[in-house]
N, C-alpha and C positions, 0 to 999 in steps of 0.2 A: 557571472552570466545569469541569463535569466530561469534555466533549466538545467541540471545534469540531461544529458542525454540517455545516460542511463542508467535514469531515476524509471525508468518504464519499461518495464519485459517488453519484449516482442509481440504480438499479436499477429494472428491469419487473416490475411488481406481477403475480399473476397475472390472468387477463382478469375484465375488471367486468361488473358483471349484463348494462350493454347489448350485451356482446361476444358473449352468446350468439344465436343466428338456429335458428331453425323447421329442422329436416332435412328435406331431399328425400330420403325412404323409403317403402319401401311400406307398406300397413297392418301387413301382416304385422311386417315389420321395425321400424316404429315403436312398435308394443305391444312389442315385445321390449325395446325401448332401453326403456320409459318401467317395464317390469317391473325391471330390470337396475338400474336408476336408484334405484329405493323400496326396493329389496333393499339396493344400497351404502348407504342413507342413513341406513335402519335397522339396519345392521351397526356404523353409527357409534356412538360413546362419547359420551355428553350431556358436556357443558361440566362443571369439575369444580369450579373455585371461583366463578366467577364465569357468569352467564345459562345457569343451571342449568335452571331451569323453561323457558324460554323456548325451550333446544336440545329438552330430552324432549320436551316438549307438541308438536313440528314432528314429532319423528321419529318417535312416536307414531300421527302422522296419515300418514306416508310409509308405515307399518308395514299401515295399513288401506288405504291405496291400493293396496299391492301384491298384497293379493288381488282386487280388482276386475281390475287386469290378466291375473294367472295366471286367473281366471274366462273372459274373451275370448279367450283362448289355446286355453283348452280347448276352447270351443264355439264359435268365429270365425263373423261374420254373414259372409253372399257378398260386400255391399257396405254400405258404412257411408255416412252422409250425409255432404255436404261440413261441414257444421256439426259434424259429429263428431270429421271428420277434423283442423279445424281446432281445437278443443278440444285435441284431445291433443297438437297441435303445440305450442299455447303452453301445456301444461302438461307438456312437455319442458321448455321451457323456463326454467320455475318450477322444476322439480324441481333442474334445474342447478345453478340461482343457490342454491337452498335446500343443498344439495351443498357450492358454494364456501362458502359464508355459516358452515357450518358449519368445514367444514377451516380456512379460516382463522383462525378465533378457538380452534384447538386444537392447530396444529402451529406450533410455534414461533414464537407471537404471544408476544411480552411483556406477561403479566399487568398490570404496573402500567400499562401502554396500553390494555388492553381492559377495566380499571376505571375511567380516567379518560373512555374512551368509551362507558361501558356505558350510558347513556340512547341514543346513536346507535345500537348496534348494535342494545338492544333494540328502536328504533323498525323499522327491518332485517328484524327476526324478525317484528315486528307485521303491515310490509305485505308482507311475502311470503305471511303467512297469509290476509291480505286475499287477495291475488291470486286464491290457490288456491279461496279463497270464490267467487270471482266466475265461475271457469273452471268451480267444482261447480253455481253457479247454472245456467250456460247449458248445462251438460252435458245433451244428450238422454237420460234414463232410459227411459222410454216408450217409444223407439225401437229401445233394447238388449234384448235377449232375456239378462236378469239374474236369477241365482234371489233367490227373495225374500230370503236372507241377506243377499245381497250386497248389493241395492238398499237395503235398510234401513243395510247400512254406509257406502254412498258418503252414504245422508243425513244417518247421524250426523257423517261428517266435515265434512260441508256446513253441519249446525248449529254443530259444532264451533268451525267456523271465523267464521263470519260471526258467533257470539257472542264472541270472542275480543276482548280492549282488550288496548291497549297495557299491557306489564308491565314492571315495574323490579322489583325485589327490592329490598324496603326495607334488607336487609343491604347490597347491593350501595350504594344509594347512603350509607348511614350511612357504609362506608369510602373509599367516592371522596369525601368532605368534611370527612374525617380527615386522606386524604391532603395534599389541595388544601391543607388549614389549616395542615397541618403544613410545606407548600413557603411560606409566605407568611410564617410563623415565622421557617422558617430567613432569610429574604429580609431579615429585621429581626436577624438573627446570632442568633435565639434558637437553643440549644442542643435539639435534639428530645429530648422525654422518652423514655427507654430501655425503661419497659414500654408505653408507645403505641407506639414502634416494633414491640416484640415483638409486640406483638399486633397490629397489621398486616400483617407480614410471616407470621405464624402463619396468620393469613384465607385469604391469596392462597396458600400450600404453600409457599414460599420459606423453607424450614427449616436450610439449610446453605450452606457457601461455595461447594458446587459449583453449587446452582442462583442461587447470589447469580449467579455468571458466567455461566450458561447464561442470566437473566435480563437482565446488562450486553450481553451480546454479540445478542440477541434487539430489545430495545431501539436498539440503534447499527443494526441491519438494516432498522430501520423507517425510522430516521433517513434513510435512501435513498428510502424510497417514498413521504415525504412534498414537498411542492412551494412549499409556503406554508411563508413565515419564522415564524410564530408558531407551528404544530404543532411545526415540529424544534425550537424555544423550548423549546416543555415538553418533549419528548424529551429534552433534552440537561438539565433540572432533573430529569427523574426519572433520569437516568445520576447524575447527583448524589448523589441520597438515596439509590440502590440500592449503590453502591460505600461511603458512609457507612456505611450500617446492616452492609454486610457486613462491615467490620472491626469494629465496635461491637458487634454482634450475633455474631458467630460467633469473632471473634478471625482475626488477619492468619497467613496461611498460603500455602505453597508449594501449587500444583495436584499431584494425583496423578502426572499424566505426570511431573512435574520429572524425577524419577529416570531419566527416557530423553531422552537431548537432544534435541530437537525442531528439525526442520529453520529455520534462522535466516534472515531477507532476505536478509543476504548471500553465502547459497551457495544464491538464483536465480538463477537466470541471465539478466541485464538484458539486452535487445533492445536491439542496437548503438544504433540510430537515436532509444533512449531514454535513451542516457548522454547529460550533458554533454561536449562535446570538452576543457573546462577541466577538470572535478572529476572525470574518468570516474564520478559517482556519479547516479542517477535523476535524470531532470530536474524539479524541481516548478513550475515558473513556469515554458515554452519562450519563449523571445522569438529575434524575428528581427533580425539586425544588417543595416549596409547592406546588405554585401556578398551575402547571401541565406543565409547560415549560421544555426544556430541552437544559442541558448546557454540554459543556466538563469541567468534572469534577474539572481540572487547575486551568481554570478560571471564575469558580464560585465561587470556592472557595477561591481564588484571593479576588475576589467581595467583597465577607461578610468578611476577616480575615481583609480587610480594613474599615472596618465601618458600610458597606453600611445593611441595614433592609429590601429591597426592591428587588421585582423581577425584573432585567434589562432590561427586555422587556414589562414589562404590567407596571409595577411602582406598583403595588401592595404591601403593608406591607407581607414580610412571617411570616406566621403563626409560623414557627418552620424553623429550618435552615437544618434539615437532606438533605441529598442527596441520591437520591433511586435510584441504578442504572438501566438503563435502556437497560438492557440485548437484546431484540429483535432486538432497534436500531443496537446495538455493534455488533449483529451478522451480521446484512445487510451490515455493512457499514466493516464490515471482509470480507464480500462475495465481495463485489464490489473492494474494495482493490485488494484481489488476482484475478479478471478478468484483472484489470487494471495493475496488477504486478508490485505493489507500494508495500512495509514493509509496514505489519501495529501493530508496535510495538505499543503496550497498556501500560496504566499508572499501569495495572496490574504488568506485566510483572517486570517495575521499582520497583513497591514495594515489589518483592519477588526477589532479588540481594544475597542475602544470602542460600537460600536454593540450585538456579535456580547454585551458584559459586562451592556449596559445591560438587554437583553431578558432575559438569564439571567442576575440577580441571585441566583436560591435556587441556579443552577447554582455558580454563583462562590462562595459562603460557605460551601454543603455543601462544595466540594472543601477551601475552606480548613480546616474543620472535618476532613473526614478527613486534611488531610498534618497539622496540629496535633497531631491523635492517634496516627498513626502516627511522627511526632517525639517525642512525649511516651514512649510505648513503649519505642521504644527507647533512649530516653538510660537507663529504668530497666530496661529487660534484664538479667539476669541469668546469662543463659546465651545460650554460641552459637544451641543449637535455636532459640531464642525468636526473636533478633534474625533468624535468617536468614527466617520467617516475614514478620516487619515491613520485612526490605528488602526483598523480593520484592513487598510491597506498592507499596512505593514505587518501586520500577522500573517496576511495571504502569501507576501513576499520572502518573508521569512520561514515561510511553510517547505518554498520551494525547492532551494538545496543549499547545500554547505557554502557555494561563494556569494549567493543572494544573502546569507547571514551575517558573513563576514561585511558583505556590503552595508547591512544594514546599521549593526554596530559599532562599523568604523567612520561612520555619519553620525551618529550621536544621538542613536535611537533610544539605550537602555534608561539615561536620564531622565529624561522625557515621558517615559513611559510609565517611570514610575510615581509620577504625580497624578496617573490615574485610578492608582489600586486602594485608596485611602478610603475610609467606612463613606463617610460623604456623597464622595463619590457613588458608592456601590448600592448607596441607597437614594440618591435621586436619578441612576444613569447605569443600571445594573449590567447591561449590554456591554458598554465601555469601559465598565470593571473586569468583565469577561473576556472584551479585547485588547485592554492591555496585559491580563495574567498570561494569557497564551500567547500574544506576542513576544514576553520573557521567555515560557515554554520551550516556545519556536528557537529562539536566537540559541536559548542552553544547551539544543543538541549537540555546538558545535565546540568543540572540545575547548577553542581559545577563548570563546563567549562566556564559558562559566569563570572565569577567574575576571571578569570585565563585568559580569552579573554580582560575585563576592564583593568585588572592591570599589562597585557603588555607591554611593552616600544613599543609603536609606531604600536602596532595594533587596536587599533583602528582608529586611521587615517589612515593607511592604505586603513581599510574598507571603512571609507568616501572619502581615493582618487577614488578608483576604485567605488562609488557610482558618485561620481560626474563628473569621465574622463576616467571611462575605456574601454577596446578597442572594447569591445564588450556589445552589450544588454543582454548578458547571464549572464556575470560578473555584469553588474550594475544591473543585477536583485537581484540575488544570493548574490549583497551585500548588497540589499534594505531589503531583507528575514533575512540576518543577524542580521539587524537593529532593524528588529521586534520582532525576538529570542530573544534578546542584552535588548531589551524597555519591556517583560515581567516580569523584576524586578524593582519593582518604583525604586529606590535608581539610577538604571541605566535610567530609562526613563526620571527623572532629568537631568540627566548630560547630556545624549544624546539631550534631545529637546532644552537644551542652545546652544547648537554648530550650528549658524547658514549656516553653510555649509551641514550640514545633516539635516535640514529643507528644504535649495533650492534644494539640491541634487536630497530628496524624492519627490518634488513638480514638479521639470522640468523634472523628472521619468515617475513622473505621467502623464505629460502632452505630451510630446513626444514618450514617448518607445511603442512598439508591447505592444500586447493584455495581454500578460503574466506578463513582467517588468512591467505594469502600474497597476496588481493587485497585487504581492508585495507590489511594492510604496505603494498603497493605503491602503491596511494590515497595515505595516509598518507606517504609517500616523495617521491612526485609532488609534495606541497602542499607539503613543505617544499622542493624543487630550486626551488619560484618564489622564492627568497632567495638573491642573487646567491653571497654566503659560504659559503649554506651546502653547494653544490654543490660546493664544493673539501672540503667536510668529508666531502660523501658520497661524491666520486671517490677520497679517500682511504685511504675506509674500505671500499673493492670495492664502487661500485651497477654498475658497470656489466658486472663479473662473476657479479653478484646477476640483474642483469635479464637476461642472456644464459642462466642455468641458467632463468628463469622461461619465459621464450621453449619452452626445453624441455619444461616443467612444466605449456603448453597454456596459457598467458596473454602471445600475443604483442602482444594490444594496447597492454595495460598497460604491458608490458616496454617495447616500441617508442617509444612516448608519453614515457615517464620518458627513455630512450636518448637519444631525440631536444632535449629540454631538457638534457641535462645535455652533451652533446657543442657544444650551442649555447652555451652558457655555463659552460662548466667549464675552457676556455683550452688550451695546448699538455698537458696531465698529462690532459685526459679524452679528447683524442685517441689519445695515447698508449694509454691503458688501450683504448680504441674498435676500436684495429686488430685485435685477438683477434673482436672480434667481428664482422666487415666478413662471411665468408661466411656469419655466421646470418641476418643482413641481409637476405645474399642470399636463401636461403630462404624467408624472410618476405613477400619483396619477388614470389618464385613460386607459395607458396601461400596468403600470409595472407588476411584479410578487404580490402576498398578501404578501410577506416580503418588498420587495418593497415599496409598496403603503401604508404598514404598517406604514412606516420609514417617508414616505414622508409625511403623514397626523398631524403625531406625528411634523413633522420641523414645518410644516405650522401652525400650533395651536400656537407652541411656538413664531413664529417671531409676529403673527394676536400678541399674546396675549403682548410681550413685543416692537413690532413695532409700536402698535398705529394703527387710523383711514387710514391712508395713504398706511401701508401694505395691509388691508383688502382689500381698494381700487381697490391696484392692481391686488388681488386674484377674484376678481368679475369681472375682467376685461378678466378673461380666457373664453372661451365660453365652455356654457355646464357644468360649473365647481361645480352650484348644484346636477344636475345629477346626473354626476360623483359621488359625494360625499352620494347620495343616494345607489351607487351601493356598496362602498367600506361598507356600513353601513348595506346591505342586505345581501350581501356575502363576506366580507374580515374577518379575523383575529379576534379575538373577541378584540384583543386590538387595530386594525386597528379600528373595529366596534366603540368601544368606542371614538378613536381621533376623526374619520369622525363626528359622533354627537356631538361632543361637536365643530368641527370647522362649522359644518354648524350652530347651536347654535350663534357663532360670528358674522356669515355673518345675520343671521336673525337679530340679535339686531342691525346689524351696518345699515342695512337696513331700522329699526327703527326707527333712530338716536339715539341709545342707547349707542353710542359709547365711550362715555365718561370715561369710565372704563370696560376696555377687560377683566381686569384681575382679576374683582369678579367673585365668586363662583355660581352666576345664581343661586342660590337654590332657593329665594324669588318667583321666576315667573318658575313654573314647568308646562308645557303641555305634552301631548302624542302622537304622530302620530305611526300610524299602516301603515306598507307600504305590500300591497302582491304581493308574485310572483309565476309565475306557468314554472316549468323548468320539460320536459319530463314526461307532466302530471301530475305534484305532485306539489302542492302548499303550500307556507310556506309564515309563518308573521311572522315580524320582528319589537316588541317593540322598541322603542326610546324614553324616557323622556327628556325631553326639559329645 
């Protein structure tokens, strides 16, 4: 299909006819709103291809109301009747709805939506005209001191109105049964005729690829405002036929902006409490483990199907393995997604592919139809220009959900694709190096893709040429991202963390590229240290020199997080490497975030505890660095809480000269300290056993 449906939170539509209410105003001020009101309405533009007649003929009659108001302005009675008064109130309120009713169906509705609905809305325009009929019936004339132009105009609009029937424009419906016929077509894999599209698309003004996309993204907008599964159905079939007709119709093309990099997801800046603690990456599914931690659902569950009993942030045995989803999270992090206008396809979404297919069958065969044609394309390209048009398509198409991917792949895109990623390439056609790495990107997220990505002839090297020489930091970001999609299935994070080219690759990523590329790399880095091996390939190829400059470079989470697995399992050589970096630690440990200071307390315990007297040393050697370690223990993380006491623990025995063994269990010699503090008048204690 061309769209999950919900790949898109929800959004607040603006207010519906009943959300308007009567103003408490005075006379005075009330004629003014309702003159104000018929001036906006007729300043407005009638509907252009579709409820044409039905917007004029309204704004028409707003056009003759508003002289009857500037008339009562002019000559104001002393005192109006209550029946007058009341009149004009609820023909405020008509004027409103007639207002919204209008804007709506002119700013940034998707056409093929307000064709498919044009009997509803013209029914819409019908009884708002009713209304106003009925508000002209009970209007006291007789009562108003009106000159006789004017009363003769409120009657014609009175006739006006209350002769008015419901109108459809027989054009309009001849092409909503075009459409309709033409989605029921494709549903049967019929091929759409290419001068019935033109000429559809010709009706509605939809003349080029810019407004194909101003129409795709207009469309996916609404997809939000709908509530019921069978509207976003056909929403998500007309994304279908609209992204269809745009490469058939207009031919597969780069947007105008390309030529200026456009700011990418990954250099927003993701709200701590919405990374994963595993994947540092957006959480899409939050779920809560016993322990009261919360994980993206993937890779927790990663976690435990590999062995592990423990919660991977506190180290705590779980009680029970269930996963409780954690709904409030999922909704915030929906909400911030669409401000951010990032997809935020959920692992929901993935596990309902059968129901979500069933209902969008013309969804599903159109997309197969467009990646077929954009595969066919490009195997007969000719030239770079061409091709980079057509992978640009398919990076968009693969952007957009898990069966657009499937589709894409199963059309014989990955081959193809990767005859674009070669140095050559990336350095006469750098754009088209860009848009074939992310079109891999795109396809890896889908779980069956990566083993279709692995078992390419020559895309995966590919990926690690353009990780290691490509022409751009957008590409070797985008191939560092790949690497880390690619390393989510151990079987692959094996093979990938042997290839010592995509070790230095992600390392001199890390260490040189913008803000953005060097938090991939380091994503990317993280996922391969879960491989017991491969953490002695990356200790020995400097991660932990790599993560100490990043720590510099304003990514001490990241840094810390990778530090702290790779000192856990990297043996006597990652300790070693670790001691250089014991006082950035410290640092981290006095200004970072509680995730942060969390990560870095946890490194420092483990190198104290497997480095010996000499690490300690050097951690005593930081100033302030008890303190510190008091404050992460009063206010950090309750698993921060727990390292800090047990690292200040170390420093106290090593101080005793107890240091003879770091690495017993301290239970024999238990003490208490109570520490208090007083923060905006309220004071708290904070237990520590010793």
């Amino acid at each position: 299909m061309a769209i999950s449906p919900h790949a898109f939170p929800r959004r607040k539509r603006r207010p519906s006819a009943a959300a308007f209410v009567s103003p408490k105003l005075s006379e005075i001020n009330l004629l003014k709103s309702l003159l104000l009101l018929t001036k906006e309405i007729s300043s407005l533009r009638p509907l252009q291809f579709l409820l044409r007649r039905n917007s004029l003929s309204i704004i028409r009659k707003a056009k003759l109301l508003a002289i009857l108001f500037e008339e009562l302005l002019r000559s104001p009675m002393a005192l109006f009747s209550t029946s007058a008064i009341l009149c004009f109130e609820e023909m405020y309120i008509v004027l409103q709805r007639i207002k919204t009713l209008i804007e709506d169906c002119s700013s940034g509705t998707s056409r093929m939506w307000l064709l498919t609905q044009s009997q509803s809305m013209a029914n819409q325009f019908y009884e708002l005209t009713l209304d106003l009929s009925t508000l002209l019936d009970i209007f006291p004339v007789r009562e108003i001191n009106l000159s006789e132009e004017v009363e003769e105009l409120v009657c014609l609009v009175r006739k006006q109105s209350s002769e008015t029937k419901a109108l459809l424009d027989p054009e309009d419906e001849s092409l909503r049964l075009e459409v309709l016929t033409m989605l029921d077509r494709i549903k049967k894999e019929i091929v759409p005729d290419q001068s019935k599209l033109t000429e559809i698309f010709s009706s509605l003004g939809i003349s080029d690829s810019s407004s194909c996309r101003e129409e795709v993204e207009s469309l996916q907008d609404e997809v939000q405002n709908q509530s019921d599964e069978k509207s976003k159905s056909e929403l998500v079939a007309l994304i279908g036929l609209v992204r269809y007709a745009k490469c058939v119709l207009f031919g597969a093309s780069t947007p105008r902006s390309d030529s200026r990099r456009r700011k990418s997801a990954s250099e927003i800046p993701i709200p701590t409490d919405f990374r994963c603690p595993i994947s540092l990456d957006l959480m899409r599914d939050p779920v809560v483990v016993a322990t009261g931690q919360t994980y993206d659902r993937q890779y927790i569950k990663l976690w435990i199907e590999s062995g592990h009993n423990t919660c991977p942030k506190t180290g705590q045995t779980l009680a029970h393995t269930d996963l409780i989803p954690n709904r409030a999270l999922k909704n915030l992090i929906a909400m911030w997604c669409r401000d951010q206008k990032i997809p935020f396809e959920t692992a929901e979404s993935k596990d309902k592919p059968k129901g979500v297919t069933t209902i969008n069958k013309a969804a599903l065969e159109a997309t197969k139809m467009t990646a077929s044609f954009l595969v066919n394309r490009l195997s007969q390209s000719q030239s770079f220009e061409d091709a980079n048009g057509v992978v640009y398509e398919l990076r968009a198409l693969a952007k957009a959900d898990s069966e657009s991917r499937t589709c894409v792949a199963e059309a014989g895109a990955v081959p193809l694709l990767v005859r674009y990623l070669t140095l050559d390439v990336g350095s006469a056609y750098p754009n088209l190096q860009v848009n074939a790495v992310t079109a891999i990107l795109n396809l890896s997220i889908l779980e069956a893709n990566k083993n279709r990505i692995m078992d390419t002839d020559g895309a995966l090297n590919g990926v690690v040429e353009v990780l290691c020489a490509g022409a751009t930091w957008e590409a070797k970001g985008n191939a560092a991202a790949t690497i880390f999609s690619l390393s989510s299935v151990h079987a692959h994070r094996k093979r990938l963390v042997r290839k010592t080219r995509v070790v230095r690759g992600l390392l001199d990523l890390a260490k040189e590229g913008p803000a953005s590329t060097k938090r991939d790399a380091l994503a990317a880095i993280l996922n391969l240290a879960g491989d017991r091996d491969g953490v002695f390939r990356l200790v020995e190829a400097g991660v932990v020199e790599i993560t100490v400059q990043a720590i510099d470079d304003g990514l001490p989470e990241e840094a810390v997080t990778i530090m702290e697995v790779v000192v856990k399992r990297g043996g006597l050589l990652a300790i070693a490497a670790a001691y250089s970096a014991i006082k950035k630690l410290g640092s981290v440990l006095r200004n970072g975030s509680d995730r942060a200071r969390e990560s870095a307390a946890a490194t420092l315990v483990t190198i104290c505890r497997k480095g010996g007297a000499e690490m300690v040393a050097e951690l005593v050697t930081v100033s302030g660095i008890e303190r510190v370690i008091w404050e992460v223990m009063g206010t950090g993380t309750a698993r921060g809480r727990r390292k800090a006491a047990t690292l200040l623990r170390i420093l106290r025995r090593w101080a005793a000269g107890l240091d003879g063994d770091l690495t017993e269990s301290y239970g024999a010699t238990t003490t208490t300290t109570t520490t208090t503090t007083t923060t905006n008048g309220v004071t708290s204690s904070t237990t520590v056993a010793f």
